[in-house]
C-alpha positions in Angstrom: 0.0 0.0 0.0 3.1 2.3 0.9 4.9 2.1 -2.1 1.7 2.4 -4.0 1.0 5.5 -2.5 4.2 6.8 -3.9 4.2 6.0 -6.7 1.0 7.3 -7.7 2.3 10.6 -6.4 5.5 10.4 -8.4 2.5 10.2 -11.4 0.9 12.7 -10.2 -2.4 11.5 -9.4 -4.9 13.6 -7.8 -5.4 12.9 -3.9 -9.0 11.8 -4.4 -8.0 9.3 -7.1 -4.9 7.8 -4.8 -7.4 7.6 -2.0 -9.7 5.4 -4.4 -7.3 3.7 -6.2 -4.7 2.4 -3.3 -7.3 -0.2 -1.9 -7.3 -1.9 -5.6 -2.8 -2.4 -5.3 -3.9 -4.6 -2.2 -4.8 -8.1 -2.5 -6.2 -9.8 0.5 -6.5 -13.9 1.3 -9.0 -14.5 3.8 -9.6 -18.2 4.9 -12.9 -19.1 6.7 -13.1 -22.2 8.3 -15.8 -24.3 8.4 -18.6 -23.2 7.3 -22.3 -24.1 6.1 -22.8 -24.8 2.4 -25.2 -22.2 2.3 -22.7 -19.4 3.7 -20.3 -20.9 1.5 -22.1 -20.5 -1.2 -23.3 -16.5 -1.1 -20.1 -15.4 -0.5 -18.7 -17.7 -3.5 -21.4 -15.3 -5.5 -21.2 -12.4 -4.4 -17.6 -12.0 -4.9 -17.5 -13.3 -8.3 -20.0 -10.6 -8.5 -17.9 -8.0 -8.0 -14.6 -9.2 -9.9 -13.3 -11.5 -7.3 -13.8 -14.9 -6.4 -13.8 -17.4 -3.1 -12.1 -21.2 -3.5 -14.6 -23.5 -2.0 -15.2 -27.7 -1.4 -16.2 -29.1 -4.7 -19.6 -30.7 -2.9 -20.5 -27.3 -1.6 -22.4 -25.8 -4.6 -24.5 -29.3 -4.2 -24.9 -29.1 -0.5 -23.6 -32.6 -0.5 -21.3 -32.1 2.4 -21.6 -30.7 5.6 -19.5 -28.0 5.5 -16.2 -26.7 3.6 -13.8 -24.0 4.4 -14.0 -20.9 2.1 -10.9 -19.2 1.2 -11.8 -15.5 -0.2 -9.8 -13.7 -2.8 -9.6 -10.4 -3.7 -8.4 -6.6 -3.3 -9.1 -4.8 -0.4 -11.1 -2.9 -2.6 -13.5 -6.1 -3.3 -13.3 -7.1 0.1 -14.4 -3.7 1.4 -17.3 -3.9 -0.6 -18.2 -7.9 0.0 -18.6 -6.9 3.7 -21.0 -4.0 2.8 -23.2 -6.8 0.7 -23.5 -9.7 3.3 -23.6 -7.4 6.9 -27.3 -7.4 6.8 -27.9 -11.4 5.1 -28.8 -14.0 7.4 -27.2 -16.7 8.1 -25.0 -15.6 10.5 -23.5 -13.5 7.5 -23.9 -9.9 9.7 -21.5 -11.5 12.3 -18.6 -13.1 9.5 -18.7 -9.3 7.8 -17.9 -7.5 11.0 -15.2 -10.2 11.5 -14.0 -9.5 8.6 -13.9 -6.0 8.8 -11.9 -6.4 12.5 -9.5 -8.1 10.7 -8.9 -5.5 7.9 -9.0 -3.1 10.0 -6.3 -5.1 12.8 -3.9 -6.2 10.0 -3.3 -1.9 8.7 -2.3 -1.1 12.0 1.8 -0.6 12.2 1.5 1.7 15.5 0.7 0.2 18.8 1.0 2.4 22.7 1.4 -0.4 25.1 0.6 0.8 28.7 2.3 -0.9 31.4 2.2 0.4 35.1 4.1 3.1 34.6 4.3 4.5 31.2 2.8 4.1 27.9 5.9 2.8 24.8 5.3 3.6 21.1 5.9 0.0 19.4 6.0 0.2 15.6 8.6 2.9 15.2 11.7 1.1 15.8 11.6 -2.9 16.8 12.3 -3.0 20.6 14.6 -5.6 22.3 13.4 -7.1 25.4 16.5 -8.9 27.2 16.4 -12.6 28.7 17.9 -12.3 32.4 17.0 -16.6 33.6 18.5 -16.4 36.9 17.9 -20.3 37.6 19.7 -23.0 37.4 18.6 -25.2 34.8 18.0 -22.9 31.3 18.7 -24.4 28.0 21.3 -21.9 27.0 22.4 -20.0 30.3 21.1 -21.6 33.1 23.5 -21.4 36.2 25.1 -18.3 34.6 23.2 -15.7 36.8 22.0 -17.4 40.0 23.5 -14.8 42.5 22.0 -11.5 43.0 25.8 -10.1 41.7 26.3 -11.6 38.6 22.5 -11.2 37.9 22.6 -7.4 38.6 26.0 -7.0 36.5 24.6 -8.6 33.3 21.5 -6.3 33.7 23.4 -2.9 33.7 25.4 -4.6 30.6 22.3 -5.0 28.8 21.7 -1.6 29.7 24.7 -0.4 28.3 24.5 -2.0 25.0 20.7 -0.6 25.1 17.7 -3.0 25.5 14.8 -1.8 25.8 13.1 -4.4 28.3 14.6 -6.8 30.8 12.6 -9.6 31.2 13.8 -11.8 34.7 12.5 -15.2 35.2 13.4 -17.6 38.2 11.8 -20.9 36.4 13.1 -22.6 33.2 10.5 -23.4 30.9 13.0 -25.6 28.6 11.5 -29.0 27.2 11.3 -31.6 30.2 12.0 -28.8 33.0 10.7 -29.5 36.5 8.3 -26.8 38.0 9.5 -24.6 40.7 8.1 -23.6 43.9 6.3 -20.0 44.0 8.9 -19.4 47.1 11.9 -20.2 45.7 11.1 -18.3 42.5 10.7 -15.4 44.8 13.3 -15.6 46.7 15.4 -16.3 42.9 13.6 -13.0 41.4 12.6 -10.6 43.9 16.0 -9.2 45.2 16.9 -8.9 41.4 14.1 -6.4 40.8 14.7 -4.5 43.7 18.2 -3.6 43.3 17.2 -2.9 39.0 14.9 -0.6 39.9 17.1 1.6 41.9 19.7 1.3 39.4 17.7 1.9 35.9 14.2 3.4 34.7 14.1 0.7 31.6 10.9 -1.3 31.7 10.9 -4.5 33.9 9.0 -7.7 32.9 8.7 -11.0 34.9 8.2 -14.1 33.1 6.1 -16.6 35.5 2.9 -18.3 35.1 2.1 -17.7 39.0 0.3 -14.8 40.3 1.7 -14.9 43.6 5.1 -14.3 41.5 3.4 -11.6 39.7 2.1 -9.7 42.3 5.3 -9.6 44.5 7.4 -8.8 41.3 5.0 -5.9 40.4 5.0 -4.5 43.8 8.9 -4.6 43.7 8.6 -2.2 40.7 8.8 -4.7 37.3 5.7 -3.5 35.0 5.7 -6.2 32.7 3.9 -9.8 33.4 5.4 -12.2 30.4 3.2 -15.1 31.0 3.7 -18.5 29.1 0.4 -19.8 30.3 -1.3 -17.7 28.5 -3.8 -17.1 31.8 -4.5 -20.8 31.8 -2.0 -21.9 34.7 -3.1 -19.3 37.9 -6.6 -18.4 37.5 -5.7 -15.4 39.7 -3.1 -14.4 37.4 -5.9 -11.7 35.6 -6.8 -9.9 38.5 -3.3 -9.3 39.3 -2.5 -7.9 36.3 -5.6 -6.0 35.9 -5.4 -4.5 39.5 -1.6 -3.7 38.5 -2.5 -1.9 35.8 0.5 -3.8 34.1 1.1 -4.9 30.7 0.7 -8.6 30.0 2.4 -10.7 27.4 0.4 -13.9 26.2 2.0 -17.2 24.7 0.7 -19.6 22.6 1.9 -23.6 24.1 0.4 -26.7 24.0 0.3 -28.2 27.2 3.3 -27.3 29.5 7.3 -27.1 30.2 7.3 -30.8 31.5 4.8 -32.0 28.4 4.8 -29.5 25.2 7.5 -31.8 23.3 6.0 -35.1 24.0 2.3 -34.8 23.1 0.7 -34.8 19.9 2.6 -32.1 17.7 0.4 -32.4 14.7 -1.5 -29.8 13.8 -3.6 -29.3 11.3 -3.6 -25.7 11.0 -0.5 -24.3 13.0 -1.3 -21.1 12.5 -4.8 -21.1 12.5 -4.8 -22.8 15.9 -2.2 -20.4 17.5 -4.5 -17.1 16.5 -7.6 -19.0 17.6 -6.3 -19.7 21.3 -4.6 -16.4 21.8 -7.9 -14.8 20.7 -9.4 -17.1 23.4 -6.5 -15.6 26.0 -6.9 -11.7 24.9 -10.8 -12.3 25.3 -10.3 -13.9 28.8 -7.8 -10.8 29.6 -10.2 -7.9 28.1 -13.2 -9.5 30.0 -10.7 -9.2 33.5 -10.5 -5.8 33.0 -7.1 -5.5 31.5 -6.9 -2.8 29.2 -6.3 -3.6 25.3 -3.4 -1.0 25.0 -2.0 -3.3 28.0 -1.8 -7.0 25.9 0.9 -8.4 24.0 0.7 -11.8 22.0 3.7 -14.4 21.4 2.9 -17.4 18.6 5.3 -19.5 21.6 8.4 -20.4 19.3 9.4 -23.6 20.5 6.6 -24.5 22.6 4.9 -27.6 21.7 6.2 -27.5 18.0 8.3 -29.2 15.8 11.3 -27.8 13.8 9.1 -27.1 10.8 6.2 -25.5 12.9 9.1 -23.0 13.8 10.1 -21.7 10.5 6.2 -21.8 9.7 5.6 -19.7 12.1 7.9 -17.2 11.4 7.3 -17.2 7.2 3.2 -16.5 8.5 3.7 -14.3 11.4 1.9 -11.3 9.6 -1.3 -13.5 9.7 -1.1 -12.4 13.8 -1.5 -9.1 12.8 -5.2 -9.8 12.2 -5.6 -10.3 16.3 -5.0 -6.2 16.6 -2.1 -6.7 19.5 1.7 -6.0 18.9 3.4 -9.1 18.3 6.5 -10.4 20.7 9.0 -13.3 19.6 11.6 -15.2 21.0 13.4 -17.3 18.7 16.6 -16.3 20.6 19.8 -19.7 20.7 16.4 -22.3 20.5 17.0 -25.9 19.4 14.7 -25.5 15.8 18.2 -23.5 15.4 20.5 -25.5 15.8 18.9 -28.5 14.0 20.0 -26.2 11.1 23.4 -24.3 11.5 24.2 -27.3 14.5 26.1 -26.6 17.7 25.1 -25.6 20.7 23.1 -22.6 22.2 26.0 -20.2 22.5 27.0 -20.8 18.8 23.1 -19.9 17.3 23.7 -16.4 16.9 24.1 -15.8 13.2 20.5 -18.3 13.3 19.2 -16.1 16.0 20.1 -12.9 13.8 18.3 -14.2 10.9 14.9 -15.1 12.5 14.7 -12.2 14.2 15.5 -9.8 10.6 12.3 -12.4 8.7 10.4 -11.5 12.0 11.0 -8.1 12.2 10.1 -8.3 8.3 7.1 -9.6 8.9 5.2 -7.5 11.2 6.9 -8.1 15.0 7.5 -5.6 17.5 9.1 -6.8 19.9 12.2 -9.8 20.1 13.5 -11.9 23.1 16.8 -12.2 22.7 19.8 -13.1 25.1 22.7 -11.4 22.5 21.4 -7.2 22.8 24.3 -5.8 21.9 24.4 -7.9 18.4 20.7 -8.2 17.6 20.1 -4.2 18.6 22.2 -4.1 15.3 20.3 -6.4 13.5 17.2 -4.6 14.4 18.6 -1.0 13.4 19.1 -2.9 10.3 16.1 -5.0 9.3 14.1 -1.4 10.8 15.7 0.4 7.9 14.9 -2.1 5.4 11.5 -1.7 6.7 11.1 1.5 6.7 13.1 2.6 2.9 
């Protein structure tokens, strides 16, 4: 649409005419899953009717079949005006064209505020760099590293001086096969942490636990951020804190849990399409808590519950999150889908790390989750030019 815009200008159009013409340079693939024949059906019509067209189950026109997916083609121009046609049909029809319309409107948006406790940040301007600070014991790639209150304070201010933008401190490995940890010993691993950061730095603190109890401490200590795996499905509490925080809240996408997400069933058969439906499930159960929209964050969960291929998936479709309306997070920082790649072990991902965090910046994230700042606040700087040429 951008470079559309420009180039009608280097024409000369006149303003009215870019304004009309810029939604016909935009082509738009919406899938709907699952649906009646008879829905199928009218919106197979009534786009053909206005130039465009909708792919549909062969039995559909027949009614043979239950039910087929409908995948919708067009401009943004033709979609635009299919949702005008079917928001007063039956069917259920009034409720798919305000959908639709949500998601138009969601996937536009490059500008996001994000309100946490004590500020509001501008995400979508430059890509922001949340730093990993594990100070436990048993972390894929640096566990053990920073497990006194020294040595986790020290690499903090580093980060600081190379420039992150977030810390993000979490006293319970979440690895593949990691054992959970006591809400009292994560405490007593993350608490004194926070305290002595916030006296020594203004940057934005996050804590990455699924407990609430580990929430509300950390918040009260002065972190801002809740970074929550779970995705509100491990502490039923964990809303309310957050909400009566008034702090920002990141939510993952994993199936099952640390100890499990590697051994279930990691078929899918619509990665994507089943990672957008539960964290629409998550920022529902957030917004009807009472936390703030400007407040939520969503992360597809690189590495949780997925294969290798799942993982570059992922990241090649990441602009399909867009369609949620929340800015997106990713941390793709040293994992294993990495290494199954370049080899080697954590420490020696980086140039792997660098490039999925450049395709992820490229398509549509704000945020990465990175252990290397210094090296990937480069590869941002980068990838953020390249994105905004």
């Amino acid at each position: 649409m951008v470079d559309s815009v420009a180039i009608f200008q280097q024409i000369g159009v006149d303003p009215y005419g870019i304004e009309a013409m810029a939604p016909k340079t935009l082509n738009v693939n919406l899938l709907l899953k699952d649906q009646s024949c008879k829905i199928a059906n009218i919106i197979k019509q009534e786009m053909l009717s206005i130039g465009g067209d909708a792919a549909v189950a062969r039995g559909s026109v027949a009614c043979s079949i239950a039910s087929t997916d409908v995948l919708i083609m067009g401009t943004l121009k033709q979609i635009t005006v299919l949702i005008k046609k079917i928001e007063k049909q039956p069917f259920g029809l009034t409720i798919i064209a305000a959908d639709i319309s949500e998601i138009l409107k969601n996937s536009r948006q490059h500008q996001y505020f994000l309100k946490t406790s004590k500020r509001e940040i501008v995400l979508g301007v430059k890509t922001i760099v949340m730093g990993i600070l594990n100070v436990t014991p048993d972390s894929f790639s640096d566990g053990g590293l920073f497990c006194n209150s020294k040595t986790a304070v020290d690499r903090a201010v580093q980060m600081i001086d190379e420039g992150v933008d977030i810390i993000d401190i979490g006293g319970e490995s979440s690895r593949p096969g990691a054992k959970p940890v006591d809400a009292k010993i994560e405490l007593e691993r993350v608490i004194p942490i926070i305290e002595k950061l916030v006296k020594k730095t203004k940057i934005p603190i996050s804590i990455d636990t699924t407990k609430s109890k580990v929430a509300r401490q950390a918040l009260a200590a002065g972190a801002e951020i809740v970074n929550d795996i779970s995705a509100l499905n491990g502490d039923k509490k964990m809303a309310g804190t957050v909400r009566d925080a008034g702090a920002a809240l990141i939510l993952m996408h994993m199936r099952g849990n640390p100890q499990s997400m590697q051994k279930n069933n990691l078929v899918y058969d619509d990665v994507m399409g089943e990672i957008i439906s539960n964290l629409k499930t998550s920022s529902e159960k957030a917004l009807s808590a009472g936390i703030g929209k400007k407040c939520l964050i969503i992360d597809p969960g690189i590495g949780f519950g997925k294969t290798v291929e799942d993982n570059y998936k992922i990241i090649k479709n990441l602009s399909e999150l867009r369609g949620l309306g929340f800015p997106i997070m990713i941390g793709t920082s040293r994992k294993s889908f990495i290494g199954k790649v370049t080899c080697g072990e954590p420490h020696e991902r980086n140039e792997g790390t660098a490039a999925t965090v450049a395709a992820a910046i490229l398509n549509g994230v704000q945020i990465v989750r990175v252990h290397d700042v210094a090296a990937m606040k480069k590869v941002c700087a980068v990838t953020d030019a390249i994105v905004n040429a």
